[in-house]
Every structure is written in structure tokens, then in C-alpha cells.
PDB file of N, H, CA, C and O in Angstrom:
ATOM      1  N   UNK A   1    -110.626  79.052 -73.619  1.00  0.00           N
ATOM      2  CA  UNK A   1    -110.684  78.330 -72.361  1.00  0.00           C
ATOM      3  C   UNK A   1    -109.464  78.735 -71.543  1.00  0.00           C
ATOM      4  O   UNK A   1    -108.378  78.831 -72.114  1.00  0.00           O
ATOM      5  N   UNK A   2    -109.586  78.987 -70.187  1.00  0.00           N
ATOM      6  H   UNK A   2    -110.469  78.908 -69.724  1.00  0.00           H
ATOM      7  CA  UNK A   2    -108.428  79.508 -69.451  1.00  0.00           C
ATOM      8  C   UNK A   2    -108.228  78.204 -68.812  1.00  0.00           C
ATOM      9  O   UNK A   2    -108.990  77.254 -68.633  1.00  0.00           O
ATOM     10  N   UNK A   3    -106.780  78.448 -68.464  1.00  0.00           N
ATOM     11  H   UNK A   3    -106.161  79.220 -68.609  1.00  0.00           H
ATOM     12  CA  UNK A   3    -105.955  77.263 -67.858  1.00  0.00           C
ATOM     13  C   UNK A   3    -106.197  77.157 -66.863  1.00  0.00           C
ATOM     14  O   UNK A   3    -106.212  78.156 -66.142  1.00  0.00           O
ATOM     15  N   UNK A   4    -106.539  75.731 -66.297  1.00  0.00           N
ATOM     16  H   UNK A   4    -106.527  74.921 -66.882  1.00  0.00           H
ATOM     17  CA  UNK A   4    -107.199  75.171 -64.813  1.00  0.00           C
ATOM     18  C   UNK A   4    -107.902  73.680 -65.204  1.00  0.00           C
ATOM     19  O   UNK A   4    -107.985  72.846 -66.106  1.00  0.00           O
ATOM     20  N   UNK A   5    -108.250  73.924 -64.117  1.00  0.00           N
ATOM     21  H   UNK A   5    -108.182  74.601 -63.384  1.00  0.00           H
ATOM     22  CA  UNK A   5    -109.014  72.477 -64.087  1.00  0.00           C
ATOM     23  C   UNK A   5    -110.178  72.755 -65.718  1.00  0.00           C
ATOM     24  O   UNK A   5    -110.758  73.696 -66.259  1.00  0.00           O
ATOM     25  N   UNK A   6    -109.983  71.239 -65.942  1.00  0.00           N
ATOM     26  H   UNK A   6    -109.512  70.474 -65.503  1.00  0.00           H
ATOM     27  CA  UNK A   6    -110.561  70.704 -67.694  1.00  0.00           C
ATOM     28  C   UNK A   6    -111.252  69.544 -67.155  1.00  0.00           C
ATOM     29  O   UNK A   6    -110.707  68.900 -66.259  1.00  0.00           O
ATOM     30  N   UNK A   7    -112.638  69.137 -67.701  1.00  0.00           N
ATOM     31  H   UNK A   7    -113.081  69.660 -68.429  1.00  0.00           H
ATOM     32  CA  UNK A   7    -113.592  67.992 -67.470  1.00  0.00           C
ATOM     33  C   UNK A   7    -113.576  67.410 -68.810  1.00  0.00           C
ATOM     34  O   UNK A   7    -113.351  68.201 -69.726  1.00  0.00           O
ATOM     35  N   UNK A   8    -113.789  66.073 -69.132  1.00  0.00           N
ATOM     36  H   UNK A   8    -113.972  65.430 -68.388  1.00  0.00           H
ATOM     37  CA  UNK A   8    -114.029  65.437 -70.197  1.00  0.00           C
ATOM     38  C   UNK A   8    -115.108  64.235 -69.954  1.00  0.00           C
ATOM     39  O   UNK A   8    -115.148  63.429 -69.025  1.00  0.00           O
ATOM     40  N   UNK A   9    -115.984  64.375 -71.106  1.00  0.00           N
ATOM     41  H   UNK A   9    -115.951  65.030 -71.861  1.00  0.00           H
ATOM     42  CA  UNK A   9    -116.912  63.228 -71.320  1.00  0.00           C
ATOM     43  C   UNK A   9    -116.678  61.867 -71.755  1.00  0.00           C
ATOM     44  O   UNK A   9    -116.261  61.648 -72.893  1.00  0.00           O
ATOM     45  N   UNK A  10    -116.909  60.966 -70.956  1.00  0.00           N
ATOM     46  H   UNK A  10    -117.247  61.144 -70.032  1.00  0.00           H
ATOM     47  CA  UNK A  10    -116.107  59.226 -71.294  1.00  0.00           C
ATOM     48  C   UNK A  10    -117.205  58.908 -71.835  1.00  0.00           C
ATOM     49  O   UNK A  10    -118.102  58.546 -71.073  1.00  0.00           O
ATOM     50  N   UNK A  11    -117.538  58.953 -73.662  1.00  0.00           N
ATOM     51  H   UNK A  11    -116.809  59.248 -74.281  1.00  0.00           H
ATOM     52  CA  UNK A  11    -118.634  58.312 -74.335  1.00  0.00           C
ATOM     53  C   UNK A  11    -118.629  56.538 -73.893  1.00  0.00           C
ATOM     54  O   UNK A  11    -119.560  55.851 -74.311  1.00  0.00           O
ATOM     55  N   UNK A  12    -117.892  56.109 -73.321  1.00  0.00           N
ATOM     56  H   UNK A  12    -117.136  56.668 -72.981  1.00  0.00           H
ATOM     57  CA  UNK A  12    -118.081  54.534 -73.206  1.00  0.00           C
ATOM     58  C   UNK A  12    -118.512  54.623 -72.164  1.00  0.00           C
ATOM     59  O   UNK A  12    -119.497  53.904 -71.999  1.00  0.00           O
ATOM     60  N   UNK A  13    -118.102  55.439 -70.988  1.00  0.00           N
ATOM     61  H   UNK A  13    -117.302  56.023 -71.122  1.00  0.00           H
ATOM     62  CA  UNK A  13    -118.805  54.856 -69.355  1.00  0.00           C
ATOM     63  C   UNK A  13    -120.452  55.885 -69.097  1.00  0.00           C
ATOM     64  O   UNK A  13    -121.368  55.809 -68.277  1.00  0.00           O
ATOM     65  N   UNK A  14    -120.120  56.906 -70.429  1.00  0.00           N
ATOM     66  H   UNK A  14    -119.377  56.967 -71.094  1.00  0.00           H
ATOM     67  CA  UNK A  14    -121.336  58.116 -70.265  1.00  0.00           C
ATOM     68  C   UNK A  14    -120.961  58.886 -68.559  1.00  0.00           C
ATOM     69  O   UNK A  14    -121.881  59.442 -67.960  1.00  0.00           O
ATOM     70  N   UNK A  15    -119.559  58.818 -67.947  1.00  0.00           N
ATOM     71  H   UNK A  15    -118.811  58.366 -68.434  1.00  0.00           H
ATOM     72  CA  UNK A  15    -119.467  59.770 -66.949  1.00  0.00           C
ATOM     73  C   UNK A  15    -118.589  60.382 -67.286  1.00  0.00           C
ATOM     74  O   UNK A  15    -117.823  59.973 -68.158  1.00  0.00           O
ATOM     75  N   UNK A  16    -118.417  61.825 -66.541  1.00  0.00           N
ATOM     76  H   UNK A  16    -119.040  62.157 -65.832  1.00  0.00           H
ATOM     77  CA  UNK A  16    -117.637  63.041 -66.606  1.00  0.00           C
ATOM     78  C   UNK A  16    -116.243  62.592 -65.923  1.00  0.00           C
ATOM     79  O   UNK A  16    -116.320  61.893 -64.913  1.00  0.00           O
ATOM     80  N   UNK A  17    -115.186  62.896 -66.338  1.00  0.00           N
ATOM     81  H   UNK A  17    -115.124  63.464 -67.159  1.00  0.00           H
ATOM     82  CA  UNK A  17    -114.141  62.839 -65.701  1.00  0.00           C
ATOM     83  C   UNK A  17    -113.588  63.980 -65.574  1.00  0.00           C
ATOM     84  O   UNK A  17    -113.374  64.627 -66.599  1.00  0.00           O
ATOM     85  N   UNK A  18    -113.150  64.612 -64.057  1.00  0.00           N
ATOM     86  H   UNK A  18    -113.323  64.086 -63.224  1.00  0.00           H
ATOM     87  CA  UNK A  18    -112.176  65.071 -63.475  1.00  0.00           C
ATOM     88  C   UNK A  18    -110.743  64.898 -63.905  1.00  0.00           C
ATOM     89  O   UNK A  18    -109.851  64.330 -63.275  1.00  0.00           O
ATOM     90  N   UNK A  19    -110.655  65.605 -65.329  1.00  0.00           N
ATOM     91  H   UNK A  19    -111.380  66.066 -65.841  1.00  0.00           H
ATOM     92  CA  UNK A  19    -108.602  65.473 -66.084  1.00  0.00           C
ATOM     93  C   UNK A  19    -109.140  64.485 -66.937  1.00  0.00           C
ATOM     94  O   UNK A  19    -110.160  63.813 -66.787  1.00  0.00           O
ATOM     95  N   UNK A  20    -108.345  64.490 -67.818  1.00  0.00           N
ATOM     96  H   UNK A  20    -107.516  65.036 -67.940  1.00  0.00           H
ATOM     97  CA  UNK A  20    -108.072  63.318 -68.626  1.00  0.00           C
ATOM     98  C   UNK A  20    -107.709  61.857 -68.037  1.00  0.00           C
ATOM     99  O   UNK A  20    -106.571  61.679 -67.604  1.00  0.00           O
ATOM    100  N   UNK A  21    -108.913  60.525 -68.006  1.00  0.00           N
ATOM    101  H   UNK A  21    -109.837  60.670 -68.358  1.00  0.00           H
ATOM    102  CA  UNK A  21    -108.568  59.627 -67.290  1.00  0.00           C
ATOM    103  C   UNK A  21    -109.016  58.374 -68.035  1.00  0.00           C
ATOM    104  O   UNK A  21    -109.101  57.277 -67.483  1.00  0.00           O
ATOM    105  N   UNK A  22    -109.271  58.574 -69.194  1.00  0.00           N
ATOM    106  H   UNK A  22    -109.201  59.466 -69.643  1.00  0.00           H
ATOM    107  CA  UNK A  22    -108.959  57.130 -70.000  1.00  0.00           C
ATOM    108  C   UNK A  22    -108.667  57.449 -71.298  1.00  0.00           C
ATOM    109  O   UNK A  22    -108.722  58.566 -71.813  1.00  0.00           O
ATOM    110  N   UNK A  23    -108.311  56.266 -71.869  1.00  0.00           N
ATOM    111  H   UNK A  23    -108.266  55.359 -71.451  1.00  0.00           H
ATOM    112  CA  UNK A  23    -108.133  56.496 -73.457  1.00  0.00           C
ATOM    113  C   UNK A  23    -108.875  57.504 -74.101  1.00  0.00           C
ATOM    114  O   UNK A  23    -110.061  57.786 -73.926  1.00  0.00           O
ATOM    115  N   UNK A  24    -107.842  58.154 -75.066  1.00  0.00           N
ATOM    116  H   UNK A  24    -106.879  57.925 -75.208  1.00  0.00           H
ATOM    117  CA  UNK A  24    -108.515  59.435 -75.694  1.00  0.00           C
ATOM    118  C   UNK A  24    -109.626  59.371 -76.807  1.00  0.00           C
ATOM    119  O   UNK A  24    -110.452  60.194 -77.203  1.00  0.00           O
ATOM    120  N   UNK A  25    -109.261  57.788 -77.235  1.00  0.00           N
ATOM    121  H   UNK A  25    -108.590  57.120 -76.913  1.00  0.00           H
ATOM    122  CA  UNK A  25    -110.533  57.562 -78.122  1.00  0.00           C
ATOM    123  C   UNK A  25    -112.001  57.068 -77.524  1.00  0.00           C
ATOM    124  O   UNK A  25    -113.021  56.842 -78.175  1.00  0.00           O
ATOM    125  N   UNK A  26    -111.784  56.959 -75.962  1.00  0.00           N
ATOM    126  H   UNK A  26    -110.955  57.143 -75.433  1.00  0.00           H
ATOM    127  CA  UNK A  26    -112.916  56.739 -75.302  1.00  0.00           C
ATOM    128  C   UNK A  26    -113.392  58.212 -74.745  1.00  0.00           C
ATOM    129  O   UNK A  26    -113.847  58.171 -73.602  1.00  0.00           O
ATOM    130  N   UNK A  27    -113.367  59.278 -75.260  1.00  0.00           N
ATOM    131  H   UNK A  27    -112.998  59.311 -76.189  1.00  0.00           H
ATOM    132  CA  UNK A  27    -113.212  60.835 -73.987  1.00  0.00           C
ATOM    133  C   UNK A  27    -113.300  61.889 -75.212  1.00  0.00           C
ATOM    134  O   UNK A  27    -112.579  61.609 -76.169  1.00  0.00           O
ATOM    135  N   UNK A  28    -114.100  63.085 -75.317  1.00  0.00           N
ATOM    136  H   UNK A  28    -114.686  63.313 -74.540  1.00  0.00           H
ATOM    137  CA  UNK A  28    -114.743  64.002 -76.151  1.00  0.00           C
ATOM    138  C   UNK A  28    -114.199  65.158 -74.874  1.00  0.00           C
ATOM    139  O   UNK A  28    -114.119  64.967 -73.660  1.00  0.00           O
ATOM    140  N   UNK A  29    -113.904  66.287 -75.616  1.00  0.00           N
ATOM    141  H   UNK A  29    -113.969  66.442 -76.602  1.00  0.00           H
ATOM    142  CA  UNK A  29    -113.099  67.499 -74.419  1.00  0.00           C
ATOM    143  C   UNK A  29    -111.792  67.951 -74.888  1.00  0.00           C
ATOM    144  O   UNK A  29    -111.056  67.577 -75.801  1.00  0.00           O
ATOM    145  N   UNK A  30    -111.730  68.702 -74.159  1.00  0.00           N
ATOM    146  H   UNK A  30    -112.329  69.006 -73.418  1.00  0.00           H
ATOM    147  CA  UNK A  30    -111.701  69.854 -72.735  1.00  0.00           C
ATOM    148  C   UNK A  30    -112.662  70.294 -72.706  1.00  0.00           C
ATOM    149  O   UNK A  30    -113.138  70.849 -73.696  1.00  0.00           O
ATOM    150  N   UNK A  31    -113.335  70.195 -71.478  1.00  0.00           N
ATOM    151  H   UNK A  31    -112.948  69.743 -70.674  1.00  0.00           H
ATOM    152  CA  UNK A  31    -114.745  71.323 -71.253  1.00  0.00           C
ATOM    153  C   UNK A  31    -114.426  72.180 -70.124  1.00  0.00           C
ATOM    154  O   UNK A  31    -113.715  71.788 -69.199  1.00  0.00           O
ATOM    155  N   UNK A  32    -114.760  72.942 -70.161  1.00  0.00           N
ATOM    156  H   UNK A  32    -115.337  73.260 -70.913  1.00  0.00           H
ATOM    157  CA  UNK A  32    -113.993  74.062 -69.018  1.00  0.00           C
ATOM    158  C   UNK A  32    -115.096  74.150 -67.609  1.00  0.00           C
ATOM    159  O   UNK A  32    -114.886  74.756 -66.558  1.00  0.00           O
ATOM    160  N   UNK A  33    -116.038  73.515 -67.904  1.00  0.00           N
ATOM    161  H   UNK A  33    -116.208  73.022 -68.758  1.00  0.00           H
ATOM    162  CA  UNK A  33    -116.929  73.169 -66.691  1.00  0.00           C
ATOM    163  C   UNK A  33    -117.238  71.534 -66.986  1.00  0.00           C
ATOM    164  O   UNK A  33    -117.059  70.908 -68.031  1.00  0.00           O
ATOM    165  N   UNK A  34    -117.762  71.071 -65.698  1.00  0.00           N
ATOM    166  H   UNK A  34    -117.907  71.579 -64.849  1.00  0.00           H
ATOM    167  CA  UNK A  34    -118.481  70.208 -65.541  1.00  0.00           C
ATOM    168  C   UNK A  34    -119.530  69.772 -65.931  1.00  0.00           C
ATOM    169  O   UNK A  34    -119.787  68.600 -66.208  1.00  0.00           O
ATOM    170  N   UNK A  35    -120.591  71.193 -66.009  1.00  0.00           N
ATOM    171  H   UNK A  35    -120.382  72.145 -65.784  1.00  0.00           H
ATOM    172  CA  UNK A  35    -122.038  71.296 -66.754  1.00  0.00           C
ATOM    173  C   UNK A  35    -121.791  70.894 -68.423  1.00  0.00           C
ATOM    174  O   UNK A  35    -122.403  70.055 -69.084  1.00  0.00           O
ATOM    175  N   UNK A  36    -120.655  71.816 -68.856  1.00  0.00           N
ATOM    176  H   UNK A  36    -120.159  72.498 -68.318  1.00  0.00           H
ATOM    177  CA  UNK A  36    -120.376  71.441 -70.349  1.00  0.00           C
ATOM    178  C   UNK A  36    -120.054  70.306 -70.547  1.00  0.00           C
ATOM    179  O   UNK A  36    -120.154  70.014 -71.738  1.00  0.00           O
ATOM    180  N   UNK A  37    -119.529  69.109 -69.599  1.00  0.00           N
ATOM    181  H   UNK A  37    -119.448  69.346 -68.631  1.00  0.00           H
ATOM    182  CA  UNK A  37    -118.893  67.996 -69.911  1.00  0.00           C
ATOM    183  C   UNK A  37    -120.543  66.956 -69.604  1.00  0.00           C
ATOM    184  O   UNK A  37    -120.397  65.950 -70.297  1.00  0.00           O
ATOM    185  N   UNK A  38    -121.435  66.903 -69.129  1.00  0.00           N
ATOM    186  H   UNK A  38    -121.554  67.721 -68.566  1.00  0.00           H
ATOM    187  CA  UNK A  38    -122.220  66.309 -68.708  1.00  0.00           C
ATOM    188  C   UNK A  38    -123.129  66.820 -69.866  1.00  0.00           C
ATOM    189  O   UNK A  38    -124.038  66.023 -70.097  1.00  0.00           O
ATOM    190  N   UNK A  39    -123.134  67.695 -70.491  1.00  0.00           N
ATOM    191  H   UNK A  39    -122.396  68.343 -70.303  1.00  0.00           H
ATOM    192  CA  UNK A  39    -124.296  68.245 -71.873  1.00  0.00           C
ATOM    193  C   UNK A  39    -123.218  67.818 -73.355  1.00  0.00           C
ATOM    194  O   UNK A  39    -123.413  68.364 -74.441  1.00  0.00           O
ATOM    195  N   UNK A  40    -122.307  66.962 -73.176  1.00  0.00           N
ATOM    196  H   UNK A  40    -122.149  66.519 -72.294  1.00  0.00           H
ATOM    197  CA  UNK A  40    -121.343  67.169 -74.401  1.00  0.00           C
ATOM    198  C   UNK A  40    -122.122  66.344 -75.506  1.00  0.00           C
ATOM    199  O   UNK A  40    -121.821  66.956 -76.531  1.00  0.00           O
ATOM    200  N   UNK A  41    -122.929  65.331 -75.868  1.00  0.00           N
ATOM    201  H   UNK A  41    -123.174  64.834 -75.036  1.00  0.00           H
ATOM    202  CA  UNK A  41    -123.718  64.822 -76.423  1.00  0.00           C
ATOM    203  C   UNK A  41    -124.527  65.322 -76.989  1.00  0.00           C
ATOM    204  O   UNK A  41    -124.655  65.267 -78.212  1.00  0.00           O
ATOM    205  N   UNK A  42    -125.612  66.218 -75.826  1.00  0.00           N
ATOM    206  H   UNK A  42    -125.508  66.262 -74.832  1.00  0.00           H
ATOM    207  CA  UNK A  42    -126.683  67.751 -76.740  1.00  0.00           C
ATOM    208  C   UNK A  42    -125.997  68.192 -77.130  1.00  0.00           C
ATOM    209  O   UNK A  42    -126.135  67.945 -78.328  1.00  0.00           O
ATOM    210  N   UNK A  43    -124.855  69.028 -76.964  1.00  0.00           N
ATOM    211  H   UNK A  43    -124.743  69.229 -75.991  1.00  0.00           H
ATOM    212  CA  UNK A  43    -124.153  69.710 -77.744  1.00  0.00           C
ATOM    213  C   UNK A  43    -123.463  69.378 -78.849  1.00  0.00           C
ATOM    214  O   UNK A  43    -123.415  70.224 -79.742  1.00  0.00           O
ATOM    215  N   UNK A  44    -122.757  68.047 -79.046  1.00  0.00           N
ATOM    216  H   UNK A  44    -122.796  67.361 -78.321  1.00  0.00           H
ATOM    217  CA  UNK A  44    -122.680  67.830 -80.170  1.00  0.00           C
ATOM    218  C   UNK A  44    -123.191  67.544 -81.291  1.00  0.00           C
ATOM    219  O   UNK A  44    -122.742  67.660 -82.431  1.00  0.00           O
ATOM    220  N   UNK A  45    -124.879  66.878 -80.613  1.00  0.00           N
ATOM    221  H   UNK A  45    -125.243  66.784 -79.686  1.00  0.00           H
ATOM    222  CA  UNK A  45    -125.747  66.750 -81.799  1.00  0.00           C
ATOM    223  C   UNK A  45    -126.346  67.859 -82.174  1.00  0.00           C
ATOM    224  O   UNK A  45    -126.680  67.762 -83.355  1.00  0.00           O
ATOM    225  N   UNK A  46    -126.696  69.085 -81.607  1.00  0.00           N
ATOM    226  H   UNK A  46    -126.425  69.164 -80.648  1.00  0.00           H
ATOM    227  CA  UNK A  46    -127.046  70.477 -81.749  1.00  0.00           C
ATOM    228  C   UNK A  46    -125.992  70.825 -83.057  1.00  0.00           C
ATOM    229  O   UNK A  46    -126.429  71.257 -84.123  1.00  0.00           O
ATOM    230  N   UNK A  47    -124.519  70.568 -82.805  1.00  0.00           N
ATOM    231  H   UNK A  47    -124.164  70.217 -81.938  1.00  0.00           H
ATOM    232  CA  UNK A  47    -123.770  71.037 -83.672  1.00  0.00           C
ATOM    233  C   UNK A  47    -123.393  70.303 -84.926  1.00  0.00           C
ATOM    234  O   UNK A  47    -122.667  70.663 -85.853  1.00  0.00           O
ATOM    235  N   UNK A  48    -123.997  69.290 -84.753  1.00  0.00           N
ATOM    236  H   UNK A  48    -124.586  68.998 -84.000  1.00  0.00           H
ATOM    237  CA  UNK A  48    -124.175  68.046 -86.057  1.00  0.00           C
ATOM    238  C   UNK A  48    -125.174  68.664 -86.825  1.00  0.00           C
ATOM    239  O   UNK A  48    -124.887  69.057 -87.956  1.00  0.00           O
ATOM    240  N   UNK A  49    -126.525  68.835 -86.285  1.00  0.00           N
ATOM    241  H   UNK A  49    -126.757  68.517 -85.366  1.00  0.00           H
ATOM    242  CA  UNK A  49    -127.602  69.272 -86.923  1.00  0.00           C
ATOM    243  C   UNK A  49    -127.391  70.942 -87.745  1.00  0.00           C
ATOM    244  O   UNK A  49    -127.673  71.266 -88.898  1.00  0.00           O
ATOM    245  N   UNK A  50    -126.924  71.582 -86.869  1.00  0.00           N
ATOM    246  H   UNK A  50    -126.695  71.319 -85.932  1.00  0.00           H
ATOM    247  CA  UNK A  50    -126.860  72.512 -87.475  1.00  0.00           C
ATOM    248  C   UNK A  50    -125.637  72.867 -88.519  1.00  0.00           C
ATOM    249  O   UNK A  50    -125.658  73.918 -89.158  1.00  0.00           O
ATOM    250  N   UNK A  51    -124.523  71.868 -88.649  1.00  0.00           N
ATOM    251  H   UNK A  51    -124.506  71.013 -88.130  1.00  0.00           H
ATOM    252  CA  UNK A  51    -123.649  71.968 -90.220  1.00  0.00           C
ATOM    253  C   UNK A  51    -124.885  71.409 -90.998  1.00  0.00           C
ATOM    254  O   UNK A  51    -125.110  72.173 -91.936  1.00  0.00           O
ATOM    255  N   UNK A  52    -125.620  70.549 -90.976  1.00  0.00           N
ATOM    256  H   UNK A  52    -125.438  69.928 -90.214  1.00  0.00           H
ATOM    257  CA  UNK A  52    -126.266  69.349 -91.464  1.00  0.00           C
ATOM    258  C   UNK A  52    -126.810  70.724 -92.503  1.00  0.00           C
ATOM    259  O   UNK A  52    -126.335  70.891 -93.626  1.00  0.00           O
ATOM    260  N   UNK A  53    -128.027  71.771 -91.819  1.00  0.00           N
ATOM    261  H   UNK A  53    -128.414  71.635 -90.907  1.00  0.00           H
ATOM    262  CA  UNK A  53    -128.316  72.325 -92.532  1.00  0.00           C
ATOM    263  C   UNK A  53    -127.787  72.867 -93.308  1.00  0.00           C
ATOM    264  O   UNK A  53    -128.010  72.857 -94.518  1.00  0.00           O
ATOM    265  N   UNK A  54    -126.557  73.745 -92.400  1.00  0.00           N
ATOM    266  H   UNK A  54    -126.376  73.753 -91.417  1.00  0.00           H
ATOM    267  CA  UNK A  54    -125.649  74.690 -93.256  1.00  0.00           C
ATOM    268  C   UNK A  54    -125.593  74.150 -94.802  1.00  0.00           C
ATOM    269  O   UNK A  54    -125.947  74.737 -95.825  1.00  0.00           O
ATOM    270  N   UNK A  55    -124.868  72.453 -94.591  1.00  0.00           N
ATOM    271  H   UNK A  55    -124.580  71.976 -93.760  1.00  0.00           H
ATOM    272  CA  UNK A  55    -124.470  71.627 -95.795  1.00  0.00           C
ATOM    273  C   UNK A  55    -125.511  71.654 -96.603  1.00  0.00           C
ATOM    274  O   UNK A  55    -125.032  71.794 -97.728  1.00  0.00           O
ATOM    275  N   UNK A  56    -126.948  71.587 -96.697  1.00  0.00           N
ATOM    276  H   UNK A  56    -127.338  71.473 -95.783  1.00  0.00           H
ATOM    277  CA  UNK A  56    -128.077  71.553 -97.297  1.00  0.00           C
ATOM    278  C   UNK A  56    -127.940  72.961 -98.096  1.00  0.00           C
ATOM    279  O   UNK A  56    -127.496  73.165 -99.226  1.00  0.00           O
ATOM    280  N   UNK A  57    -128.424  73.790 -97.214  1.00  0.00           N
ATOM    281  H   UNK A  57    -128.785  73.624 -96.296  1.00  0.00           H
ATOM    282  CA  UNK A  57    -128.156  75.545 -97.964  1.00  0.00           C
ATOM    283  C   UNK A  57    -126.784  75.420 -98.706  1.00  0.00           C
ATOM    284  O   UNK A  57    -127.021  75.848 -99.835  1.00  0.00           O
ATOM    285  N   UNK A  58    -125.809  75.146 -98.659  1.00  0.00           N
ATOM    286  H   UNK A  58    -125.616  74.798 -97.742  1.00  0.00           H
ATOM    287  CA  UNK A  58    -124.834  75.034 -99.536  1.00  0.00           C
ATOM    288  C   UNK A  58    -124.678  74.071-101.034  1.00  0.00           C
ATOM    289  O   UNK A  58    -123.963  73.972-102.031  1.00  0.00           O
ATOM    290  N   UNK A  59    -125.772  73.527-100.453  1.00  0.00           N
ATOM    291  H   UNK A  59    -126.353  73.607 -99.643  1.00  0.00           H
ATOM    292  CA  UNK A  59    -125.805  72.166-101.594  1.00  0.00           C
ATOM    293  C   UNK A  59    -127.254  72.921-102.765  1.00  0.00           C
ATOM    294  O   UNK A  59    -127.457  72.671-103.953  1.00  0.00           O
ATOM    295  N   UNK A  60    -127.905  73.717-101.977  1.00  0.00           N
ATOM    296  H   UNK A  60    -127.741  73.921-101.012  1.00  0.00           H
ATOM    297  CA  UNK A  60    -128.882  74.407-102.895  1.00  0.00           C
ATOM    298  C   UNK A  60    -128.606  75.428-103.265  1.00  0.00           C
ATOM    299  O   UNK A  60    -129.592  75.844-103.873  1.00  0.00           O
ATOM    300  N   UNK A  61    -127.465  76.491-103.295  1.00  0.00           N
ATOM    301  H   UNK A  61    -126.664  76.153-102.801  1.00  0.00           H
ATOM    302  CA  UNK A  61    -127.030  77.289-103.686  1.00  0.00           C
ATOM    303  C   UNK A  61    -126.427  77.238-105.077  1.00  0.00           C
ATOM    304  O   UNK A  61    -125.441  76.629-105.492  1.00  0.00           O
ATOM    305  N   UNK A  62    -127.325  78.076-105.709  1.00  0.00           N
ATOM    306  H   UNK A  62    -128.126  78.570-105.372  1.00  0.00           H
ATOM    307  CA  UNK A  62    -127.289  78.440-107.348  1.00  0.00           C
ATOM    308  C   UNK A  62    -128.798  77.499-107.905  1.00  0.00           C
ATOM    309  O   UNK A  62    -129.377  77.767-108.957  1.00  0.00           O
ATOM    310  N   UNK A  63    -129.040  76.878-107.371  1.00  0.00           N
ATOM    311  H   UNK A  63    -128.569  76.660-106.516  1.00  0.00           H
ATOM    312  CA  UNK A  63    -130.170  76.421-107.819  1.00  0.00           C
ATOM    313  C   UNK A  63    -131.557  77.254-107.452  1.00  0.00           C
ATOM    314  O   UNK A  63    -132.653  76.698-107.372  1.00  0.00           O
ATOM    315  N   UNK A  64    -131.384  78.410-107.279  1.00  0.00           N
ATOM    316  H   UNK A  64    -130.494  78.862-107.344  1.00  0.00           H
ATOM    317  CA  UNK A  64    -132.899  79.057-106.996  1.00  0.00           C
ATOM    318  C   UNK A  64    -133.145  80.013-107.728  1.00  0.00           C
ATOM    319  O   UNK A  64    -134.225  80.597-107.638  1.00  0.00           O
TER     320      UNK A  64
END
């Protein structure tokens, strides 16, 4: 991410903030766009799901 303006997602209000503007345990980020800060939810469950599997294939490995 290059240095400049940073957006963050406020999981409590569900809006994008312009900088860091509330508590950090309320706010998921740095997103280097706006678009990324408004998709941070798909994206994190995209990236939940897919360790999820990883963890599965790892958990069945040696058993085949």
C-alpha cells in the first residue's frame, strides 16, 4: 500500500471512514481505496472461507 490517503471500515456504524476516526476496535483497515473499504466484509468472509478449507485439506492430509 503506498502512502496517502487510507479508508477504514467502522463494523459498528457499517460506514467507511475517511482516516482513522473511531476506536480501533470498532474499524477493520487500511484500505487503500474506498471501494476496498466498503467490500471489507466480502472480503473478509471470502478470506475466512477460504483458510476454512485450506484448514480442512490440512486436517486430511496423510489420511488418503
Amino acid at each position: 500500500m503506498t502512502e496517502g490517503k487510507r479508508y477504514w471500515y467502522n463494523v459498528k456504524t457499517g460506514q467507511v471512514e475517511d482516516g482513522p476516526q473511531s476506536f480501533s476496535k470498532d474499524r477493520i483497515g487500511p484500505f487503500a481505496t474506498r471501494d476496498e473499504a466498503e467490500h471489507a466484509l466480502e472480503t473478509y468472509a471470502q478470506r475466512n472461507r477460504a483458510w476454512d478449507e485450506q484448514d480442512e485439506e490440512d486436517a486430511e492430509w496423510g489420511l488418503r
